[in-house]
PDB file with one MODEL, atoms N, CA, C and O in Angstrom:
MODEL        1
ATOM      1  N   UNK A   1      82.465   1.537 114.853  1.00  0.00           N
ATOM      2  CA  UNK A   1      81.456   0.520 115.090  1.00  0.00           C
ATOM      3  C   UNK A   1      81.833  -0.716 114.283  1.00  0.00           C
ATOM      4  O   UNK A   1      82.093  -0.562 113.090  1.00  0.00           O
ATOM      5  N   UNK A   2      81.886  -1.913 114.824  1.00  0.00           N
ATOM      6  CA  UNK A   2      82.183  -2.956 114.235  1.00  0.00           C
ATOM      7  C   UNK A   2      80.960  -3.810 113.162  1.00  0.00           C
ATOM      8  O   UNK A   2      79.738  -3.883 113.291  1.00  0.00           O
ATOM      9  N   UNK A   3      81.656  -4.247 112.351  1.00  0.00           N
ATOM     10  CA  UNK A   3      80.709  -5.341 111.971  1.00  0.00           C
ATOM     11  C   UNK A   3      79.488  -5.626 112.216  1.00  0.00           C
ATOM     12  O   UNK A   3      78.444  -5.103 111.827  1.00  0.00           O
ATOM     13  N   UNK A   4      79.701  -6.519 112.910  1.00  0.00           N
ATOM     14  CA  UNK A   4      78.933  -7.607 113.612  1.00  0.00           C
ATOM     15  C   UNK A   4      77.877  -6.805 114.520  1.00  0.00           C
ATOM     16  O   UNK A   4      76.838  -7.360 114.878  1.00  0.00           O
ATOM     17  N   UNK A   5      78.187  -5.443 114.890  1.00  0.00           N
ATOM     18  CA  UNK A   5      76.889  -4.511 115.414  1.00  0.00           C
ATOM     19  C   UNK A   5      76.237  -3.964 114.414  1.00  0.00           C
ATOM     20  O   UNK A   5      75.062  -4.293 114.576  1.00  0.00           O
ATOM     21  N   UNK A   6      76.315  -3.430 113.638  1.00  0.00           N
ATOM     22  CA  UNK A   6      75.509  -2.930 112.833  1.00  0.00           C
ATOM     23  C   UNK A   6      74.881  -4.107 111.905  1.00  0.00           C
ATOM     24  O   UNK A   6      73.938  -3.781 111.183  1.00  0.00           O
ATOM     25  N   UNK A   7      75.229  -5.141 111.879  1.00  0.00           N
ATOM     26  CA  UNK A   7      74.555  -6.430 111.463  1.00  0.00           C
ATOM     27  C   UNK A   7      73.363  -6.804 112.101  1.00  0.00           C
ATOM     28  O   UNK A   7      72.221  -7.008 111.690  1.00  0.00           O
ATOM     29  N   UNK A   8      74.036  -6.854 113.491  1.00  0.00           N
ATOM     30  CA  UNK A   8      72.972  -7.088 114.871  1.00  0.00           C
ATOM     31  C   UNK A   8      71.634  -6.025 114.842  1.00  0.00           C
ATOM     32  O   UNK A   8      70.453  -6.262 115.098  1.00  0.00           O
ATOM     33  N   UNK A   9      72.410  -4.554 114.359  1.00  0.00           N
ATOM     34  CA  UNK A   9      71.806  -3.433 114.606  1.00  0.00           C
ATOM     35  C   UNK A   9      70.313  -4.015 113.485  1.00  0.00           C
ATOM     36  O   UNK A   9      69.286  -4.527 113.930  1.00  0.00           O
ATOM     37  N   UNK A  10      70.597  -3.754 112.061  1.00  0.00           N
ATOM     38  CA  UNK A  10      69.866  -3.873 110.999  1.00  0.00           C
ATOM     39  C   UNK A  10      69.103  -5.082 111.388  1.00  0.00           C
ATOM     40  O   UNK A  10      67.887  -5.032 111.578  1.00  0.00           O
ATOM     41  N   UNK A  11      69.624  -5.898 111.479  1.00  0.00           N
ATOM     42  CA  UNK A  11      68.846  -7.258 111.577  1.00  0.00           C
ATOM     43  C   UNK A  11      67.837  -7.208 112.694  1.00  0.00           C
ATOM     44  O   UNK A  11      66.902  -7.999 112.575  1.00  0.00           O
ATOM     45  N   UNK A  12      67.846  -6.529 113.622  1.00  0.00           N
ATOM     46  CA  UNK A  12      66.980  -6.124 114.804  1.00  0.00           C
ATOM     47  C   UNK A  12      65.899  -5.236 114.367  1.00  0.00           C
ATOM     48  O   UNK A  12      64.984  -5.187 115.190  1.00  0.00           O
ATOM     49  N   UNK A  13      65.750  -4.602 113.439  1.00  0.00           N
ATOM     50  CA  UNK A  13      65.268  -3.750 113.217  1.00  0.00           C
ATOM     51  C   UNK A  13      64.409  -3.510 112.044  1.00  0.00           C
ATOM     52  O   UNK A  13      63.353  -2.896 112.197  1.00  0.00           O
ATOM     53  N   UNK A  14      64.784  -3.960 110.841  1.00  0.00           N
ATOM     54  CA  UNK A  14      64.136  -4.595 109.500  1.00  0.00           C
ATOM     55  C   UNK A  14      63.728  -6.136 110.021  1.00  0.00           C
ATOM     56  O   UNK A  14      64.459  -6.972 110.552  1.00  0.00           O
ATOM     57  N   UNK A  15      62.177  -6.226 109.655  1.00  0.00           N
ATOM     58  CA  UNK A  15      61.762  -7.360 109.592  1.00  0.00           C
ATOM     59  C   UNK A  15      62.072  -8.174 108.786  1.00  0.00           C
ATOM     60  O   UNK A  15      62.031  -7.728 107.639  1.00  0.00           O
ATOM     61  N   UNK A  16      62.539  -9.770 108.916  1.00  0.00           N
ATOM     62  CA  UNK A  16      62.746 -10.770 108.603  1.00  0.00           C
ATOM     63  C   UNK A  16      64.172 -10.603 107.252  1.00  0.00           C
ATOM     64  O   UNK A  16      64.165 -11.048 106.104  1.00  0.00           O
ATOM     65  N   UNK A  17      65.466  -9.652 108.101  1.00  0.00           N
ATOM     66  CA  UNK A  17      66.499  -9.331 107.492  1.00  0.00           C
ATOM     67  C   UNK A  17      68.050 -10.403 107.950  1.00  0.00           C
ATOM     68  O   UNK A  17      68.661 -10.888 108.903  1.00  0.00           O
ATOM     69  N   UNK A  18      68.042 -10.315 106.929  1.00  0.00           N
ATOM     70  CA  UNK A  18      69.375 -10.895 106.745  1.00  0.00           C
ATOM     71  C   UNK A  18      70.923 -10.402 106.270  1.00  0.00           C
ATOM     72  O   UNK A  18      71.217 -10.844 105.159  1.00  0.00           O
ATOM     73  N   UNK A  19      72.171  -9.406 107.028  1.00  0.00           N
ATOM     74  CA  UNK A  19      72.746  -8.339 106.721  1.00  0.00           C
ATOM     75  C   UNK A  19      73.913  -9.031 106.984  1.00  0.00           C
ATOM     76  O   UNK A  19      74.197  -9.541 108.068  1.00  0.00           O
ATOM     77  N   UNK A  20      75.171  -9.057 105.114  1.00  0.00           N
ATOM     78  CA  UNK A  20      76.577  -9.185 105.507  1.00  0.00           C
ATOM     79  C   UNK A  20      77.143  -7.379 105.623  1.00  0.00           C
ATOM     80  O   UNK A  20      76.835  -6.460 104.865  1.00  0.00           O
ATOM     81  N   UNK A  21      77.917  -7.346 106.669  1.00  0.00           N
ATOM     82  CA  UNK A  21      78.449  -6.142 107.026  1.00  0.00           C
ATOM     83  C   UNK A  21      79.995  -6.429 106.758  1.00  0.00           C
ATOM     84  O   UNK A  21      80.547  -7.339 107.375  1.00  0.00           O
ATOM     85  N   UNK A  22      80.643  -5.704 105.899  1.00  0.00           N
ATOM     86  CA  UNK A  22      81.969  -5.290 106.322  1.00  0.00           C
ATOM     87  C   UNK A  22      82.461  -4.058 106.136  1.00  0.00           C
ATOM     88  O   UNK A  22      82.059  -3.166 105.388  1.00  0.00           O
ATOM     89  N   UNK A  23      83.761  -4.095 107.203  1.00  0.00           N
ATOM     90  CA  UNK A  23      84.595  -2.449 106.712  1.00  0.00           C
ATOM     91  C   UNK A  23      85.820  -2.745 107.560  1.00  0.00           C
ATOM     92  O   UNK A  23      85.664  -3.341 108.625  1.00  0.00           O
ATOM     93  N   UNK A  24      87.098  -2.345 107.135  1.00  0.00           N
ATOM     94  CA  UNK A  24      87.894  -2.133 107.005  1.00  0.00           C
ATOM     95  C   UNK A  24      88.659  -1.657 108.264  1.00  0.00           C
ATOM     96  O   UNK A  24      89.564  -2.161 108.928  1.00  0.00           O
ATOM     97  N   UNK A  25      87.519   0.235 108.401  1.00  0.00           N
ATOM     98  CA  UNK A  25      87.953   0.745 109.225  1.00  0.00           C
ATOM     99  C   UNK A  25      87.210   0.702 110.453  1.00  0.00           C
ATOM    100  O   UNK A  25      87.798   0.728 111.534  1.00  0.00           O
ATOM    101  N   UNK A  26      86.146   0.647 110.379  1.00  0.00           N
ATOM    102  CA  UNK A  26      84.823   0.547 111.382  1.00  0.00           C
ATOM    103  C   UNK A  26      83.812   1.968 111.009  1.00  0.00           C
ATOM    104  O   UNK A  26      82.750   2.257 111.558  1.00  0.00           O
ATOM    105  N   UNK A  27      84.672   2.892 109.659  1.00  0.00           N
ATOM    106  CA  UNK A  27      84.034   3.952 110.106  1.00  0.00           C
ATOM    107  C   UNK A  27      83.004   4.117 108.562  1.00  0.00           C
ATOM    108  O   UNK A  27      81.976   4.782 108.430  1.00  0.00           O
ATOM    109  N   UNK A  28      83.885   3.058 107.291  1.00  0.00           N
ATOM    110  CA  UNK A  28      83.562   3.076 106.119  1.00  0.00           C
ATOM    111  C   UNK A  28      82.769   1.473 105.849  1.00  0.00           C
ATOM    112  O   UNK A  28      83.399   0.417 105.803  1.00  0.00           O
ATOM    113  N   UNK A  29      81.825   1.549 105.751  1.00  0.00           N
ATOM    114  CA  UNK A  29      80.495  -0.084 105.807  1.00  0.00           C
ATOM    115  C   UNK A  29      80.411  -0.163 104.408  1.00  0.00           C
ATOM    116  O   UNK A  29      80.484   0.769 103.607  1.00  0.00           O
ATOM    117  N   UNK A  30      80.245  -1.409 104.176  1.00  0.00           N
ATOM    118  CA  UNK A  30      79.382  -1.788 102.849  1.00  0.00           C
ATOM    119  C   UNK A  30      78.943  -2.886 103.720  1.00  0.00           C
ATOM    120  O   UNK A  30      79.439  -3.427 104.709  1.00  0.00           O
ATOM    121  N   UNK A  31      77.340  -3.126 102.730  1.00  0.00           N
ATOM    122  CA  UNK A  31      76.891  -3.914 103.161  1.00  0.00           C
ATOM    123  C   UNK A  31      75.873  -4.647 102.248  1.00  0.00           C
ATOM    124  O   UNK A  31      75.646  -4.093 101.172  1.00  0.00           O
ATOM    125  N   UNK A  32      75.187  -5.878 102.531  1.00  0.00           N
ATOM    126  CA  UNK A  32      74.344  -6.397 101.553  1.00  0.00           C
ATOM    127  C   UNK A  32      73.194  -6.626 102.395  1.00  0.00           C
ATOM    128  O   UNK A  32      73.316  -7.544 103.205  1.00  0.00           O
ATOM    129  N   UNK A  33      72.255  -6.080 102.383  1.00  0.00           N
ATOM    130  CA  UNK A  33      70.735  -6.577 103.161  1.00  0.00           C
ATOM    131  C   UNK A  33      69.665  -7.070 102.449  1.00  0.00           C
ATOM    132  O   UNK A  33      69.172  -6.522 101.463  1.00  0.00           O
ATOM    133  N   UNK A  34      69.189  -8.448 103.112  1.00  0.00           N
ATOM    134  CA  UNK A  34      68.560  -9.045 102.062  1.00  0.00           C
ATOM    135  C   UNK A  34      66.750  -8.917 103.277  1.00  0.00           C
ATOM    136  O   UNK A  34      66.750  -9.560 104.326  1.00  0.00           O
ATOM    137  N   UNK A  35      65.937  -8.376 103.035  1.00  0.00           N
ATOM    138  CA  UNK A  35      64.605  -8.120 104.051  1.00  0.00           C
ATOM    139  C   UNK A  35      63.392  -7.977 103.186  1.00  0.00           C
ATOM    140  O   UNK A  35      63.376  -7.559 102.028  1.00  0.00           O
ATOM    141  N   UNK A  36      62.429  -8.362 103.869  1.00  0.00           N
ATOM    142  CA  UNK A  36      61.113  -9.295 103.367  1.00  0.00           C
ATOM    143  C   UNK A  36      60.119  -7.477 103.148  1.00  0.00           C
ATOM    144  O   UNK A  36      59.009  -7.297 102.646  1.00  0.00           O
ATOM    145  N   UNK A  37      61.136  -6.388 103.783  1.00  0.00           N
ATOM    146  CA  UNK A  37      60.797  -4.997 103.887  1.00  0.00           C
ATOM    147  C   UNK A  37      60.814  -4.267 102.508  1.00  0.00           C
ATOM    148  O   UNK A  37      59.855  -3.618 102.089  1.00  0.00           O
ATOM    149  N   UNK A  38      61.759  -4.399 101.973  1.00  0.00           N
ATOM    150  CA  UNK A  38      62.130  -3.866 100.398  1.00  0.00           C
ATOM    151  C   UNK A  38      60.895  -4.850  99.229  1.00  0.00           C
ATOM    152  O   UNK A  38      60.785  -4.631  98.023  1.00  0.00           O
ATOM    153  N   UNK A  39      60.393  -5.521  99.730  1.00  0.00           N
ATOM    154  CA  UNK A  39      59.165  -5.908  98.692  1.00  0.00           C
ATOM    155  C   UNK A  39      58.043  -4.547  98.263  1.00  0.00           C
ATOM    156  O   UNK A  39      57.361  -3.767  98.927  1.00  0.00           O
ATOM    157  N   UNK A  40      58.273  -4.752  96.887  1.00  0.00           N
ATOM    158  CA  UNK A  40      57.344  -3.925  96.425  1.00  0.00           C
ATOM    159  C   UNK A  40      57.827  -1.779  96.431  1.00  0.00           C
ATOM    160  O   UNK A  40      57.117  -0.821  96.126  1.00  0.00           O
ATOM    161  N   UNK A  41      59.057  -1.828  96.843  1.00  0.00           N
ATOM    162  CA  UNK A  41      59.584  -0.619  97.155  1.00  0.00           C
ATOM    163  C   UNK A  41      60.636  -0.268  96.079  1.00  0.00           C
ATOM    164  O   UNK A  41      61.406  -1.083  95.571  1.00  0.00           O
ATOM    165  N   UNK A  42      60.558   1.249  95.754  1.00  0.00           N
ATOM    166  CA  UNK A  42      61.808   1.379  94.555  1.00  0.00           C
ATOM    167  C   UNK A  42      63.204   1.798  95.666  1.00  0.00           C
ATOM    168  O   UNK A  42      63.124   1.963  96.884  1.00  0.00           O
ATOM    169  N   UNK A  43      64.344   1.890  94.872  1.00  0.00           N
ATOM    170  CA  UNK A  43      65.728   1.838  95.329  1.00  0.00           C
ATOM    171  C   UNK A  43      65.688   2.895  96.770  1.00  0.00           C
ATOM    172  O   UNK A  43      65.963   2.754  97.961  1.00  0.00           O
ATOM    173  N   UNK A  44      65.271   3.808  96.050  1.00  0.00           N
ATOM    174  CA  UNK A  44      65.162   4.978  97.197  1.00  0.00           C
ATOM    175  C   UNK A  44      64.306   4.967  98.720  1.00  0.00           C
ATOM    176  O   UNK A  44      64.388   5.534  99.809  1.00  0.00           O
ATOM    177  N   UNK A  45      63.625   4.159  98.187  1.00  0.00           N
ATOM    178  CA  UNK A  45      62.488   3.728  99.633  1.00  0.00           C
ATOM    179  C   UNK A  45      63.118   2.477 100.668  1.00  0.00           C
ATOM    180  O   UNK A  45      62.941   2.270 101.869  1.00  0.00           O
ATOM    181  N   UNK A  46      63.671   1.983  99.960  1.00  0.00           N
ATOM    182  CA  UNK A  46      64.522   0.838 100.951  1.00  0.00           C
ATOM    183  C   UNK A  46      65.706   1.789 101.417  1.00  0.00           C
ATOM    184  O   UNK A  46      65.811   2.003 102.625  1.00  0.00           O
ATOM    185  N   UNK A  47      66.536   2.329 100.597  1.00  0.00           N
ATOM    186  CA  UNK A  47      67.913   3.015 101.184  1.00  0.00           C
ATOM    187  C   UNK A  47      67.299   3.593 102.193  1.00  0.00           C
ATOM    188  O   UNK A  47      67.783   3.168 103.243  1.00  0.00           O
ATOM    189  N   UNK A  48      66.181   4.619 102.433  1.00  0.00           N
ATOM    190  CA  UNK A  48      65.478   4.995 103.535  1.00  0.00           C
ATOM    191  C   UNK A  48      65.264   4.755 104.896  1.00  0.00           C
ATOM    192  O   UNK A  48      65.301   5.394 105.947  1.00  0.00           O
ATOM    193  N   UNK A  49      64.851   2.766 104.238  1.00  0.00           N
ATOM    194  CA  UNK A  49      64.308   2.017 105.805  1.00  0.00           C
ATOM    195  C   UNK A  49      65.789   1.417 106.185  1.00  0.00           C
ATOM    196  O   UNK A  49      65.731   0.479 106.981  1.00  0.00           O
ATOM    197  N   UNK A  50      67.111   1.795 105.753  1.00  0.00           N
ATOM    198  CA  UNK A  50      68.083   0.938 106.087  1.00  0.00           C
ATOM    199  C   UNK A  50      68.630   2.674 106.849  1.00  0.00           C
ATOM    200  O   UNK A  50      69.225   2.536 107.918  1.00  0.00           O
ATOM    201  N   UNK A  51      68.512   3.698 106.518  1.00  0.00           N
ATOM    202  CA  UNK A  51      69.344   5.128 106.880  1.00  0.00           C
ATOM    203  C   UNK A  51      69.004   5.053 108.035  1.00  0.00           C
ATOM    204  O   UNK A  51      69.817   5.093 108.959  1.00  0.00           O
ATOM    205  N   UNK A  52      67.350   4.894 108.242  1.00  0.00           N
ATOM    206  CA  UNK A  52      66.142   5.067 109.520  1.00  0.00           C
ATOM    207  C   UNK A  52      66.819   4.001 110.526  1.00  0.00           C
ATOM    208  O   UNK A  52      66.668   4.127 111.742  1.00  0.00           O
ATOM    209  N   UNK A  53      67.459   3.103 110.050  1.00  0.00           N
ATOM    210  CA  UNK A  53      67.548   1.896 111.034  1.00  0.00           C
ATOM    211  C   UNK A  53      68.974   2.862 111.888  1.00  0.00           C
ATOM    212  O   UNK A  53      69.139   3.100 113.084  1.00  0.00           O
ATOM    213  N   UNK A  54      69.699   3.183 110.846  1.00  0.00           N
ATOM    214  CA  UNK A  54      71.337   3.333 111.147  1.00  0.00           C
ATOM    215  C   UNK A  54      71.396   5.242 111.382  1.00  0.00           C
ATOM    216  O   UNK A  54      72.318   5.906 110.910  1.00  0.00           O
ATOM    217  N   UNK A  55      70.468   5.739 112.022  1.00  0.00           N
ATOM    218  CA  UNK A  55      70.306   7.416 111.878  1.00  0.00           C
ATOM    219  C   UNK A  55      70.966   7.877 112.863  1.00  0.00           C
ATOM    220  O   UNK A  55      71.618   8.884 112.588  1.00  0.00           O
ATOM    221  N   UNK A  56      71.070   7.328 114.428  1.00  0.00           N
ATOM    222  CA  UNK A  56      71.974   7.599 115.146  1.00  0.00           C
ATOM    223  C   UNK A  56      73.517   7.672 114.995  1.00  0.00           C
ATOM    224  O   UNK A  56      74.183   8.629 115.391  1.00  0.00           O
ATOM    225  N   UNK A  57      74.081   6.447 114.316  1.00  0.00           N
ATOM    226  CA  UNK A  57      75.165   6.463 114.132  1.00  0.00           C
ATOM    227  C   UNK A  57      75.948   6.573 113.097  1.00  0.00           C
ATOM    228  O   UNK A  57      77.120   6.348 112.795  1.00  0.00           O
ATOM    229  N   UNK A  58      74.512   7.180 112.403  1.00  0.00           N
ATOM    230  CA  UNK A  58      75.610   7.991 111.301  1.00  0.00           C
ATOM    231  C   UNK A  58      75.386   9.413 111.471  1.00  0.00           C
ATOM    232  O   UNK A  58      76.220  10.116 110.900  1.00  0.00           O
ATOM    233  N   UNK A  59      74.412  10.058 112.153  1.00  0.00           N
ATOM    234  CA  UNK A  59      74.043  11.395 112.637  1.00  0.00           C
ATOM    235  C   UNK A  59      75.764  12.180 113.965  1.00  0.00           C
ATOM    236  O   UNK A  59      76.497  13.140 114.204  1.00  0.00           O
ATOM    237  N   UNK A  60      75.460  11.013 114.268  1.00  0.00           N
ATOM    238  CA  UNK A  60      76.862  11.099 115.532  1.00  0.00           C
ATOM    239  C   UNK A  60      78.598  11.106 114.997  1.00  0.00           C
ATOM    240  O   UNK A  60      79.592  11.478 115.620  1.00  0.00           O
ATOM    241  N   UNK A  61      78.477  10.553 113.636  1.00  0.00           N
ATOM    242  CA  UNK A  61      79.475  10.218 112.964  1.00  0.00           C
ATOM    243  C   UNK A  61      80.205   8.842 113.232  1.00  0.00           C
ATOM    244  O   UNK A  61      81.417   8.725 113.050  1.00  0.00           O
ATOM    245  N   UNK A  62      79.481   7.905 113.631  1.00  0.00           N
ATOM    246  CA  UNK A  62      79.914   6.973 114.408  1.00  0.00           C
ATOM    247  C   UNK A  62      80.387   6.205 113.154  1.00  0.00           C
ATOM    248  O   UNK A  62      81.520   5.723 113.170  1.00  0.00           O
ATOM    249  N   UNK A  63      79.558   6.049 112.014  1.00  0.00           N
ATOM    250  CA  UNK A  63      79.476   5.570 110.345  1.00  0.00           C
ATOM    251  C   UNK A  63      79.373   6.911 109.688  1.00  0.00           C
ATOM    252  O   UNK A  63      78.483   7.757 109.772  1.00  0.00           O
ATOM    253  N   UNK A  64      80.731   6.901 108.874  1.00  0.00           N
ATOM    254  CA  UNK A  64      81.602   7.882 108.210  1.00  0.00           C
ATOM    255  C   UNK A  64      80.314   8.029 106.887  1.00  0.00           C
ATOM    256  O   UNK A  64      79.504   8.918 106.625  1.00  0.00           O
ATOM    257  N   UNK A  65      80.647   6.563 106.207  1.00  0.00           N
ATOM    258  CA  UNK A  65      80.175   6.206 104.699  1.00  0.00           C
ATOM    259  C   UNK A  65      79.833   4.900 104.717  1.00  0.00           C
ATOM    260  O   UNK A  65      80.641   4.021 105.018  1.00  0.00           O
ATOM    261  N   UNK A  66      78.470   4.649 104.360  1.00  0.00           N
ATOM    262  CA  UNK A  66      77.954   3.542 104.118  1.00  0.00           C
ATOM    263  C   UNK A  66      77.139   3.244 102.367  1.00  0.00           C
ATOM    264  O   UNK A  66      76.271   3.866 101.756  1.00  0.00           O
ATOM    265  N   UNK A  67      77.762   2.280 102.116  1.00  0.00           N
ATOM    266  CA  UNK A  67      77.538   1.578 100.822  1.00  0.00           C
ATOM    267  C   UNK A  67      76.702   0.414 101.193  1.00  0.00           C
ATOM    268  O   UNK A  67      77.214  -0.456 101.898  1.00  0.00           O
ATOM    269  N   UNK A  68      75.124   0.264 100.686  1.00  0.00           N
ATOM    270  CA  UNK A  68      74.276  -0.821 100.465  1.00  0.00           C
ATOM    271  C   UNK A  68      73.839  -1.259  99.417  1.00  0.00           C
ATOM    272  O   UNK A  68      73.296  -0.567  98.556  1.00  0.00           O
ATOM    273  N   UNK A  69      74.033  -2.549  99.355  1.00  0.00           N
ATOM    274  CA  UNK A  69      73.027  -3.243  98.037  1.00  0.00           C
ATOM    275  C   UNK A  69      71.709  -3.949  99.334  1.00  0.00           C
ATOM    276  O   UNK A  69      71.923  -4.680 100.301  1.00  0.00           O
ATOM    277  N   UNK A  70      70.161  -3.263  98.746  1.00  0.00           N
ATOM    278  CA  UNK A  70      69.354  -3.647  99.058  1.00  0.00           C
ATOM    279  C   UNK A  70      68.779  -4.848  98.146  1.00  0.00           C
ATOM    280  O   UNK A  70      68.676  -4.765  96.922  1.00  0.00           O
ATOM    281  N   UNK A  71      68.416  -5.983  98.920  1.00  0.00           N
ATOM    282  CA  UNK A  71      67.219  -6.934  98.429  1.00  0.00           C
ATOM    283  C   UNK A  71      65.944  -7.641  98.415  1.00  0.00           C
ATOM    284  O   UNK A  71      66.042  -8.299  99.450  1.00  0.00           O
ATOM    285  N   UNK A  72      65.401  -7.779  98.173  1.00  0.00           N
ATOM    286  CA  UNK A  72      63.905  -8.805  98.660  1.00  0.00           C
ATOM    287  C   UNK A  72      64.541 -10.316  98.878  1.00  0.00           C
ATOM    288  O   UNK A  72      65.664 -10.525  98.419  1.00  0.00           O
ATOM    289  N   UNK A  73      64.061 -11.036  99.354  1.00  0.00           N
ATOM    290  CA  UNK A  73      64.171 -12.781  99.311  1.00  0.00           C
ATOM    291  C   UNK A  73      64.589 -13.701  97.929  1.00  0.00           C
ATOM    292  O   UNK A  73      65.239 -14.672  97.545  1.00  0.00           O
ATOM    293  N   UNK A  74      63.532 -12.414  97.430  1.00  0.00           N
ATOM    294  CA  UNK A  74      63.422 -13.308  95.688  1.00  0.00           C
ATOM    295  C   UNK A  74      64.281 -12.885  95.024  1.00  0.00           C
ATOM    296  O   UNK A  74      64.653 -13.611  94.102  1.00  0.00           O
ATOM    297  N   UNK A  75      64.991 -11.475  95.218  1.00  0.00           N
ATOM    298  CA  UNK A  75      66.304 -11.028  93.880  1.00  0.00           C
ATOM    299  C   UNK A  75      66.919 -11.698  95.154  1.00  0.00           C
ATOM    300  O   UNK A  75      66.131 -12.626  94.978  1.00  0.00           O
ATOM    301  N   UNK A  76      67.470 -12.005  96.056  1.00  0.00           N
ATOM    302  CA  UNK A  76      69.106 -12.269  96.505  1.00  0.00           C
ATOM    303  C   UNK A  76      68.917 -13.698  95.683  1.00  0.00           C
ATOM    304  O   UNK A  76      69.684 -13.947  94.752  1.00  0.00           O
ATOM    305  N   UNK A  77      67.681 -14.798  96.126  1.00  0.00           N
ATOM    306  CA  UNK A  77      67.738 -16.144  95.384  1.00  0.00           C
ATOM    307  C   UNK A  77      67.930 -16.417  93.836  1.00  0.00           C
ATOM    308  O   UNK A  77      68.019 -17.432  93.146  1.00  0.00           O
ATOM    309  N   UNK A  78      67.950 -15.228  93.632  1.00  0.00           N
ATOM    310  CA  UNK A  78      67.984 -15.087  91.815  1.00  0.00           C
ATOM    311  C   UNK A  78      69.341 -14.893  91.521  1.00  0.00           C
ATOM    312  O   UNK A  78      69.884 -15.371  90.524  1.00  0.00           O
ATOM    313  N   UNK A  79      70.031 -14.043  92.558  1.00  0.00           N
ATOM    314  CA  UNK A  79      71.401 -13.911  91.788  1.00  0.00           C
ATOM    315  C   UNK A  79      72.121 -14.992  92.544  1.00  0.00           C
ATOM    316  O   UNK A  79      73.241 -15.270  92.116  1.00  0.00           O
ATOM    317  N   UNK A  80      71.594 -15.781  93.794  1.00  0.00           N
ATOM    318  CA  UNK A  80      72.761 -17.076  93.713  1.00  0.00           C
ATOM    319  C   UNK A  80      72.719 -18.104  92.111  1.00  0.00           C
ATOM    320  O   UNK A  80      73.503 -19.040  91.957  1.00  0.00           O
TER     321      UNK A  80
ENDMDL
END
């Protein structure tokens, strides 16, 4: 799975998200999601709403291994 779909994917799916996707192989992701969803949620509750988004295609093996840094609006503007 490329990029730019699972970008499409997340971003479709988490409200008011904003997702850089890369990988290498198509099968190993990292990614940075920045969504108005992770407000008020600890680490584990966002990794959740990002698994829920991506459950098909990593259930199918379509995404091997995925690496996320989750954010709110207000930490991504903090660490520019």
């Amino acid at each position: 799975m490329q990029p730019d779909e699972i970008k499409a994917l997340l971003e479709s799916t988490l409200p008011e998200c904003t997702a850089q996707v890369v990988s290498e192989d198509g099968k190993h992701i990292a990614a940075v999601i920045v969504s108005t969803a992770f407000e008020g949620l600890m680490p584990v509750k966002r990794q959740q709403l990002v698994y829920a988004a991506l459950n098909e295609q990593i259930s199918s093996g379509v995404i091997h291994a995925f690496q996320m840094k989750t954010l709110t609006p207000a930490e991504n503007a903090a660490r520019s």
